[in-house]
C-alpha positions as CSV (number, residue, x, y, z in Angstrom):
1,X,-1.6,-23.5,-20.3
2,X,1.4,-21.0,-19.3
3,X,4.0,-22.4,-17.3
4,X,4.5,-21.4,-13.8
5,X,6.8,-18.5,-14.7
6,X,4.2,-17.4,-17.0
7,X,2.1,-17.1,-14.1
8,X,4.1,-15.1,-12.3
9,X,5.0,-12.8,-14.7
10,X,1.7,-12.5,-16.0
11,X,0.4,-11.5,-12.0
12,X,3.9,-9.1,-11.4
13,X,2.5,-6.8,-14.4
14,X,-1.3,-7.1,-13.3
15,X,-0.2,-6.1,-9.6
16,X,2.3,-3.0,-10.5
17,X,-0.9,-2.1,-12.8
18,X,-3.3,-2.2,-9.8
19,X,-0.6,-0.9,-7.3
20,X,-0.3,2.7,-9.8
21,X,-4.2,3.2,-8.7
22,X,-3.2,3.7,-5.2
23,X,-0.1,5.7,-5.6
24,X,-0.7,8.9,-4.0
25,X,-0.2,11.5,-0.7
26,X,-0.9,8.2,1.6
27,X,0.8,5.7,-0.1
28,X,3.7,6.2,-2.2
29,X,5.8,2.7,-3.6
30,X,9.3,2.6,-5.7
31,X,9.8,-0.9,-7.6
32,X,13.2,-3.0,-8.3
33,X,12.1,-3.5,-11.9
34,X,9.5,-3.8,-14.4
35,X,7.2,-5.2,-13.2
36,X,8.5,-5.2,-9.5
37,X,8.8,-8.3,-7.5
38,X,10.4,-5.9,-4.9
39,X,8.6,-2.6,-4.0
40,X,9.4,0.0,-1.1
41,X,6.2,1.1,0.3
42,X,5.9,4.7,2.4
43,X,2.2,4.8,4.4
44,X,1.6,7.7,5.0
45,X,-0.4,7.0,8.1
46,X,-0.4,7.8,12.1
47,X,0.9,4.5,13.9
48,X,2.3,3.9,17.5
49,X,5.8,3.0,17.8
50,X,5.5,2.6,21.5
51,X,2.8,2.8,23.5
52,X,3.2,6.5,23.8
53,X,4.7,7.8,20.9
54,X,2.9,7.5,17.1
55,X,4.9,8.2,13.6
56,X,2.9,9.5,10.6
57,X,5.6,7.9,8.0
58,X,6.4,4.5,7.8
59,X,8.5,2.5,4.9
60,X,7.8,-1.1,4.0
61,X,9.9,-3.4,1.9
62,X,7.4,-6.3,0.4
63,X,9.2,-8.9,-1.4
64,X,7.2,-11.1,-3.9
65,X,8.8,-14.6,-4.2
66,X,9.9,-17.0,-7.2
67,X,6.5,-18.8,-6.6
68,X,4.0,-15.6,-6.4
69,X,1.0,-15.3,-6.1
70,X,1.4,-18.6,-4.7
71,X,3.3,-17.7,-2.2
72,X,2.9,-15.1,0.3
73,X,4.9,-12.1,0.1
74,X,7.5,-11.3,2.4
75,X,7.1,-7.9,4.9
76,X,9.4,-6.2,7.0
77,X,9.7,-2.5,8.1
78,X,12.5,-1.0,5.8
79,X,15.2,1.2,7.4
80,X,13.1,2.4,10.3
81,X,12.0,1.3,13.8
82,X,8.9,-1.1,13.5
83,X,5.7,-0.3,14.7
84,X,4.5,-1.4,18.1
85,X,1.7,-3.5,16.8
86,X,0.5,-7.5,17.8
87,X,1.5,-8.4,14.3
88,X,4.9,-7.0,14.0
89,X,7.9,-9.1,15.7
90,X,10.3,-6.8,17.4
91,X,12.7,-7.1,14.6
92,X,10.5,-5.5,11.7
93,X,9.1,-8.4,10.2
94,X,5.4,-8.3,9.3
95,X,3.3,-11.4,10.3
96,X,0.7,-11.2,7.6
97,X,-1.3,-14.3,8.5
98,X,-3.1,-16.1,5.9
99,X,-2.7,-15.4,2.2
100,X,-5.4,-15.3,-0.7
101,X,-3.4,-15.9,-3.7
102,X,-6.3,-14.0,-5.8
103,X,-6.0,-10.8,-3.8
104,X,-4.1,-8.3,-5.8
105,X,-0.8,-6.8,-4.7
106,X,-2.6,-3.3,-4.0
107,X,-5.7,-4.1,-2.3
108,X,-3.0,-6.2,0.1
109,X,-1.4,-2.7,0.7
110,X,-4.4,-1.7,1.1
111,X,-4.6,-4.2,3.8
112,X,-1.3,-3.7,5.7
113,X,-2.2,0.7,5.6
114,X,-5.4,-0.7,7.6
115,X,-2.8,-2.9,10.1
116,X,-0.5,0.1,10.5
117,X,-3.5,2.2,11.9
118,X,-4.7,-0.8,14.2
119,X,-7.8,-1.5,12.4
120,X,-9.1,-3.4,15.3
121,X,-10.9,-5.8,12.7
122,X,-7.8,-6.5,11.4
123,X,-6.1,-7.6,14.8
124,X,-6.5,-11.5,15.0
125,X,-5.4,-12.9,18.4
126,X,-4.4,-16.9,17.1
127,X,-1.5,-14.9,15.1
128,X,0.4,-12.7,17.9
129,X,3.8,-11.7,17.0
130,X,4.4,-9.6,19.8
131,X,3.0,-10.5,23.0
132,X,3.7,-7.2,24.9
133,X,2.3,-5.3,22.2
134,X,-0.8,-7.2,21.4
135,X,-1.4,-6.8,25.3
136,X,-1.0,-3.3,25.3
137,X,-4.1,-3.2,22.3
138,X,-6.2,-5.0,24.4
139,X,-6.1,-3.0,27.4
140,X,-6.7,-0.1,25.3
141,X,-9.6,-0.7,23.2
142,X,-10.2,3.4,23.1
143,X,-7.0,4.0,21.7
144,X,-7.8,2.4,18.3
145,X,-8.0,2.7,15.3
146,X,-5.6,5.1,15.7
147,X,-5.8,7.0,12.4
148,X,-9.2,6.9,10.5
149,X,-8.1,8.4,7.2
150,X,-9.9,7.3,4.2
151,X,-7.4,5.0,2.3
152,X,-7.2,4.5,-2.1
153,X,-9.4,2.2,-3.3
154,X,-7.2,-0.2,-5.8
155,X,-8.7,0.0,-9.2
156,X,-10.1,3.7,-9.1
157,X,-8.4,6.2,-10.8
158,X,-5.6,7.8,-8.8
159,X,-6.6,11.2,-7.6
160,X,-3.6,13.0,-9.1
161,X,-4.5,12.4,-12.7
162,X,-4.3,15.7,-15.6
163,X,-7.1,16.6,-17.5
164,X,-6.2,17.6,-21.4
165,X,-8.8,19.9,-22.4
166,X,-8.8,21.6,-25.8
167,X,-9.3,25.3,-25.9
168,X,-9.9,27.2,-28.9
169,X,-7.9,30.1,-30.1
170,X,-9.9,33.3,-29.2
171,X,-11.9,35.2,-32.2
172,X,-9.8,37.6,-32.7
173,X,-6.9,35.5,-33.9
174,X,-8.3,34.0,-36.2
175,X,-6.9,30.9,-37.6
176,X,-8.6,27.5,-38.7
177,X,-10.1,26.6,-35.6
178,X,-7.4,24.3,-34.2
179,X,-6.6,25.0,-30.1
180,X,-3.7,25.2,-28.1
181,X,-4.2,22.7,-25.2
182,X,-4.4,23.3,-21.6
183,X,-3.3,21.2,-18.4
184,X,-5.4,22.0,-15.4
């Protein structure tokens, strides 16, 4: 049996492996290392700020401890003005609520894109962080969720992937059959 660091390096390089899947024009990441045990997460995705005014672009800083996966990851907003959300304290912070060591890093990011558009199913009124914002959601149940775009599935191939394709010299140049190669 590995040792707890074994553990933990062995989940680092599964999650930067899953989180690549999900890189794209929604979410875009930058790690400390490889594997990461701090990433920078841009979302891509409409959120309010107030209870008037949305952003499109939000950045994330998710800090993975000494003891992950066994311990939940820290997440604040990073170097912006945090959302105006029930489970976001004032000062950036992210309360994430209960943490399923087996979930990978990804499909977590997954999770928090889902949070930043006020996936109502993801709103959970035993774990307010902000009181004034969480009453502001429930008097506007219309309001939400406030962006419905279709978010990566971790694991899939990421959209933005090259196809090599082989194509063969035309006839009239002869040669012995080999092909240039094309990226389309």
């Amino acid at each position: 049996m590995g040792t707890p660091d074994d553990v933990r390096i062995a989940r680092l390089s599964a999650d930067y492996e899953e989180m690549k899947t999900i890189r794209g024009p929604l979410i875009h990441w930058q790690g400390n290392e490889i594997p990461p045990s701090e990433y920078i997460v841009t979302l891509r995705v409409r959120s309010y700020i107030s209870p008037t005014t949305t952003r499109d672009e939000h950045r994330l800083r998710v800090i993975l401890s000494p003891h992950h996966p066994f311990e939940k990851p820290t997440v604040m907003m990073y170097e912006m003005t945090p959302i105006f959300h029930p489970h976001v304290w004032p000062d950036g912070k992210v309360c994430i609520g209960n943490w399923d060591f087996r979930e990978g890093l990804a499909s977590f990011v997954i999770k928090l894109a889902r949070i930043f558009q006020f996936d109502p199913q993801l709103v959970d009124p035993y774990s307010i962080a902000n009181y004034k914002a969480a009453d502001w959601f429930y008097a506007n149940p219309t309001l939400f969720p406030c962006d419905q775009t279709n978010l990566p599935v971790p694991g899939e191939q990421p959209s933005h992937t090259f196809v090599i394709k082989q194509v063969k010299p035309p006839p009239n140049q002869g040669g012995s059959g080999g092909g240039r190669f094309r990226i389309r």
